[in-house]
DSSP file (Angstrom, degrees, kcal/mol; ACC not computed):
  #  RESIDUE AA STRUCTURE BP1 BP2  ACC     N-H-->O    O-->H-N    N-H-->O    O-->H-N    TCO  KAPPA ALPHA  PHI   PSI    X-CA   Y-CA   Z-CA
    1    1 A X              0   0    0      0, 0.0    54,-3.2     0, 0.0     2,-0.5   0.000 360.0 360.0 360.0 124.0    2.1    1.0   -4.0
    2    2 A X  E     -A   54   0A   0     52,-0.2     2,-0.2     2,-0.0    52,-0.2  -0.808 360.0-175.7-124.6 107.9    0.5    3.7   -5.5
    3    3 A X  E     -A   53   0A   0     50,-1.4    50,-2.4    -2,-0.5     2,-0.4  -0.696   9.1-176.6   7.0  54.6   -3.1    5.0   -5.5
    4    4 A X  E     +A   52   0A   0     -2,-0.2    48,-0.2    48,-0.2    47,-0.1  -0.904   4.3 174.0-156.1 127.2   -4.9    7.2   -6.8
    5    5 A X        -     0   0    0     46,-0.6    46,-0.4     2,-0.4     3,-0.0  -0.199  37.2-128.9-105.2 172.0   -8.8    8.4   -6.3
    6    6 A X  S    S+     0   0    0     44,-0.2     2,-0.4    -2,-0.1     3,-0.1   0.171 108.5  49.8 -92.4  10.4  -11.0   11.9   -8.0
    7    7 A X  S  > S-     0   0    0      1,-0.1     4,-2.3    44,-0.1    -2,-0.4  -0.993  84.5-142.1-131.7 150.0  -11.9   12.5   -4.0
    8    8 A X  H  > S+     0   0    0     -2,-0.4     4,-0.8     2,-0.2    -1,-0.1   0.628 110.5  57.6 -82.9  -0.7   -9.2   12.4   -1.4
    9    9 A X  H >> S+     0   0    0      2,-0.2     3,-1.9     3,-0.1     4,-0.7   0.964 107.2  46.1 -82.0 -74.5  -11.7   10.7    0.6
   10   10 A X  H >> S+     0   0    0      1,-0.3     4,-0.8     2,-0.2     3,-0.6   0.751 112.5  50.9  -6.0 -60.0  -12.0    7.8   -2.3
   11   11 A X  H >X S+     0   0    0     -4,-2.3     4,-1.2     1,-0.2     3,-0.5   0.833 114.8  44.2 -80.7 -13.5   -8.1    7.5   -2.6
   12   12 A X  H <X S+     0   0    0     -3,-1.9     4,-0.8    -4,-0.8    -1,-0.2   0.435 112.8  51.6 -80.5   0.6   -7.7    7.1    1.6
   13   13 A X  H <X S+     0   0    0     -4,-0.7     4,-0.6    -3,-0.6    -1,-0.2   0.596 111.3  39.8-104.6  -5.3  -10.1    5.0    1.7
   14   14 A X  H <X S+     0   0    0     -4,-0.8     4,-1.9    -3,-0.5    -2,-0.2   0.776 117.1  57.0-113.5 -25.9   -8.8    2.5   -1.1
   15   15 A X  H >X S+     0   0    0     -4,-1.2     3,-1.1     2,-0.2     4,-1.1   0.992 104.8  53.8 -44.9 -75.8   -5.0    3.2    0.6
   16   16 A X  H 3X S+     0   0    0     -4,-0.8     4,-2.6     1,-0.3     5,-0.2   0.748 106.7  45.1 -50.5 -39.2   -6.4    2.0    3.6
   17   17 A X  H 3X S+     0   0    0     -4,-0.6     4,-0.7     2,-0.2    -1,-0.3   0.973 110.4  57.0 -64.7 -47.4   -7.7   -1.2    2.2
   18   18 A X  H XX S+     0   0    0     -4,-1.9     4,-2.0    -3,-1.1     3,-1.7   0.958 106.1  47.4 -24.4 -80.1   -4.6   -1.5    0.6
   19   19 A X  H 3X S+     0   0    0     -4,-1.1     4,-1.2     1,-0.3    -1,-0.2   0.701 110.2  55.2 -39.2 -41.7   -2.9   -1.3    4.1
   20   20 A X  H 3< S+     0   0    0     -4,-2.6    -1,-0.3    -5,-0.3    -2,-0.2   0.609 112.0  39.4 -87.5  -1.8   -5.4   -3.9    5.7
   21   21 A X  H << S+     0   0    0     -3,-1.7    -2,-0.2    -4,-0.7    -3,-0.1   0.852 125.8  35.6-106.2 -56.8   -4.7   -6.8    3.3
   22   22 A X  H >< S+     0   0    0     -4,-2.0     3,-2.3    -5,-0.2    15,-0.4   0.911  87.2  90.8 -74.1 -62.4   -1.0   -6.2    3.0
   23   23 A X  T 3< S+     0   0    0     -4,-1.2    15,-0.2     1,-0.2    34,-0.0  -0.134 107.8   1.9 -68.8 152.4    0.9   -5.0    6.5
   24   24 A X  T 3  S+     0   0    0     13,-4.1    -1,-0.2     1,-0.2     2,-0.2   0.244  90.1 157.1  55.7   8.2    1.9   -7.6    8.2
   25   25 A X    <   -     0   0    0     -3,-2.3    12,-0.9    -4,-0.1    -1,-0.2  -0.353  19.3-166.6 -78.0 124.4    0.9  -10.1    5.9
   26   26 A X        +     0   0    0     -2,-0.2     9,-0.2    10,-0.2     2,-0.1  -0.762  29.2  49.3-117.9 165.8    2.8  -13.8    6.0
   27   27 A X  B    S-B   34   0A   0      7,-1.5     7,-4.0    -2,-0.2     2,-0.8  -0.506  75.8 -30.9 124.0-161.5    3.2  -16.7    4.1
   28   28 A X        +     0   0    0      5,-0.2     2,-0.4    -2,-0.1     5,-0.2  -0.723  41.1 174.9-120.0 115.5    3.9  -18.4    0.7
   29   29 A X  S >  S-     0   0    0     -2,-0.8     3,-6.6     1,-0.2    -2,-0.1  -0.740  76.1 -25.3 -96.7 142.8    3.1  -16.7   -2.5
   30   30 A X  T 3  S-     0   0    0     -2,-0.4    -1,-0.2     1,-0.3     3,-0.1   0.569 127.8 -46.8  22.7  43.7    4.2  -18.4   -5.8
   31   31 A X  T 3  S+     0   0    0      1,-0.3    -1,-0.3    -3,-0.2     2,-0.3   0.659 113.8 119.8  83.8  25.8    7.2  -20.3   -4.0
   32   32 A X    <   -     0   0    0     -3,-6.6     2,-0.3     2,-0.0    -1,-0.3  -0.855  60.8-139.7-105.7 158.9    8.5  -16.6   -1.9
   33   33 A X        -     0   0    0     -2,-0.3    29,-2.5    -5,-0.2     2,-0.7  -0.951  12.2-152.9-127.0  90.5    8.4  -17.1    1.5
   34   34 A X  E     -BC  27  61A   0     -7,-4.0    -7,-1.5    -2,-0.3    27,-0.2  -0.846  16.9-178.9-111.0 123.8    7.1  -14.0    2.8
   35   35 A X  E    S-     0   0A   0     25,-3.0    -1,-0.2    -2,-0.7    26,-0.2   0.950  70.2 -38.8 -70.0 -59.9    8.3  -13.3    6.8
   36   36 A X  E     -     0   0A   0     24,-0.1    24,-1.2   -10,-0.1     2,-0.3  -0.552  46.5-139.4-176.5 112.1    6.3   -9.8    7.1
   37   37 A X  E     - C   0  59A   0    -12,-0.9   -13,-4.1   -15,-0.4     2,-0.4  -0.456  27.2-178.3 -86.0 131.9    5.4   -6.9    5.1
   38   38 A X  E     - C   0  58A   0     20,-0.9    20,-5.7    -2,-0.3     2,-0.8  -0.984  26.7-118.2-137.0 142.0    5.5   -3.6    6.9
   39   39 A X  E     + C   0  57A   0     -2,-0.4    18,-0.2    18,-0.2     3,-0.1  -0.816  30.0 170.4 -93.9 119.3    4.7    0.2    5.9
   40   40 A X  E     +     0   0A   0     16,-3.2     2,-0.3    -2,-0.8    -1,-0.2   0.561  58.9   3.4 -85.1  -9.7    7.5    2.2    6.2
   41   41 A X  E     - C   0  56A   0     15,-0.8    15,-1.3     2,-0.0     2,-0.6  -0.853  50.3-161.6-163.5 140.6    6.3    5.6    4.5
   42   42 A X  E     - C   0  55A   0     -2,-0.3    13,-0.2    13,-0.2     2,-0.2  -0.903   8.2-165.2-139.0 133.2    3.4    7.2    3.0
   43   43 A X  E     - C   0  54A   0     11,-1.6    11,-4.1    -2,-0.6     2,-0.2  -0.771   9.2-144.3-119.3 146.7    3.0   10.2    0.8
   44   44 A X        +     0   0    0     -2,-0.2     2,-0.2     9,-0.2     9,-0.1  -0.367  27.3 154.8 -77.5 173.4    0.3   12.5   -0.4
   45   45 A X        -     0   0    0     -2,-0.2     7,-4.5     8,-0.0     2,-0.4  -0.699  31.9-145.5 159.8 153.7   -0.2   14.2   -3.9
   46   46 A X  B     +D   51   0B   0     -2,-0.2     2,-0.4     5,-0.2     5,-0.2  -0.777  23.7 171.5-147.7 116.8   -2.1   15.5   -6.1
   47   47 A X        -     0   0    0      3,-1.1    -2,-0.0    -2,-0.4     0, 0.0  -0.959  61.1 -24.5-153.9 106.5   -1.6   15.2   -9.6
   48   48 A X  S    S-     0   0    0     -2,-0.4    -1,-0.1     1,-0.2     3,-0.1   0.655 124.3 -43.1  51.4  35.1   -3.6   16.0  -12.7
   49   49 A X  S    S+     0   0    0      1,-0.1    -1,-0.2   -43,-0.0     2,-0.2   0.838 117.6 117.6  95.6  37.8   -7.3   15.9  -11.1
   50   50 A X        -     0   0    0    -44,-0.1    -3,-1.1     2,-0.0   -44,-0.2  -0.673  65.0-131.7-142.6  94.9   -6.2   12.9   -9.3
   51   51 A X  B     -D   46   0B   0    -46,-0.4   -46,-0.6    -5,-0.2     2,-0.5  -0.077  29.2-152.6 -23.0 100.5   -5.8   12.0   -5.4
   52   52 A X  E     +A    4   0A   0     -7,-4.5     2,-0.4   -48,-0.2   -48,-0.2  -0.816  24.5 176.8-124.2 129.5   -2.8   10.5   -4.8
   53   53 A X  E     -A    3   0A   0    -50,-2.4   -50,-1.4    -2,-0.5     2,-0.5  -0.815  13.1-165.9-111.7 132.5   -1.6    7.8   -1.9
   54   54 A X  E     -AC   2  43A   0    -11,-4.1   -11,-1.6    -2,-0.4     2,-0.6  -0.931   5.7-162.4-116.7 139.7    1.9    6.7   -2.2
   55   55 A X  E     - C   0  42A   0    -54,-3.2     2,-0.5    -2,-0.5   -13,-0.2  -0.927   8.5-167.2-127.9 125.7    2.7    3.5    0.0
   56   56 A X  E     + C   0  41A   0    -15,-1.3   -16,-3.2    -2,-0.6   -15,-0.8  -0.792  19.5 176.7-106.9 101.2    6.1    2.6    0.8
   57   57 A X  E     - C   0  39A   0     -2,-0.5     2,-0.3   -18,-0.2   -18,-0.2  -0.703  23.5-127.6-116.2-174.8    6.2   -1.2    2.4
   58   58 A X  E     - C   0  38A   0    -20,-5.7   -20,-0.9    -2,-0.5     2,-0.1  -0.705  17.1-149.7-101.4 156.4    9.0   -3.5    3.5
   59   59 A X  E     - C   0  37A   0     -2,-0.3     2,-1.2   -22,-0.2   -22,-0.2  -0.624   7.4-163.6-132.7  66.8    9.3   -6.7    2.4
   60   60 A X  E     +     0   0A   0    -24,-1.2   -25,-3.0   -26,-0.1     2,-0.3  -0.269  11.2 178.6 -79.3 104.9   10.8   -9.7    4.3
   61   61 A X  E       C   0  34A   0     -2,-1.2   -27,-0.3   -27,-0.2    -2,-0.0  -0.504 360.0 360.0 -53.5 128.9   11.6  -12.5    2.1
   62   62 A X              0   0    0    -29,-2.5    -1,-0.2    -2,-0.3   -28,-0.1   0.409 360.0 360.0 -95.7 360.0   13.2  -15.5    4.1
């Protein structure tokens, strides 16, 4: 998932929302079966006048 704010306080704060709806997140979306989403990595950047959060998550299907 990627991010991307004109403040780096504006893009960590909309990563972070990001972060609160998704990790760990279960159930069944459009007939997947989702076990548990987990972040495994997160990157900075900053890239043409733009704040950027890059969010790396796992995805367990069952």
């Amino acid at each position: 998932m990627i991010v991307a704010g004109s403040t780096y306080q504006q893009a960590l704060q909309i990563a972070k929302q990001v972060l609160g709806r998704m990790e760990h997140t279960r159930g069944m979306y459009e007939g997947i079966s989702i076990s548990e989403i987990k972040l495994v990595n997160a990157e900075e950047d900053y890239i043409e006048d733009a704040f950027i959060q890059k969010l790396t998550f796992n995805i367990e299907i069952l």
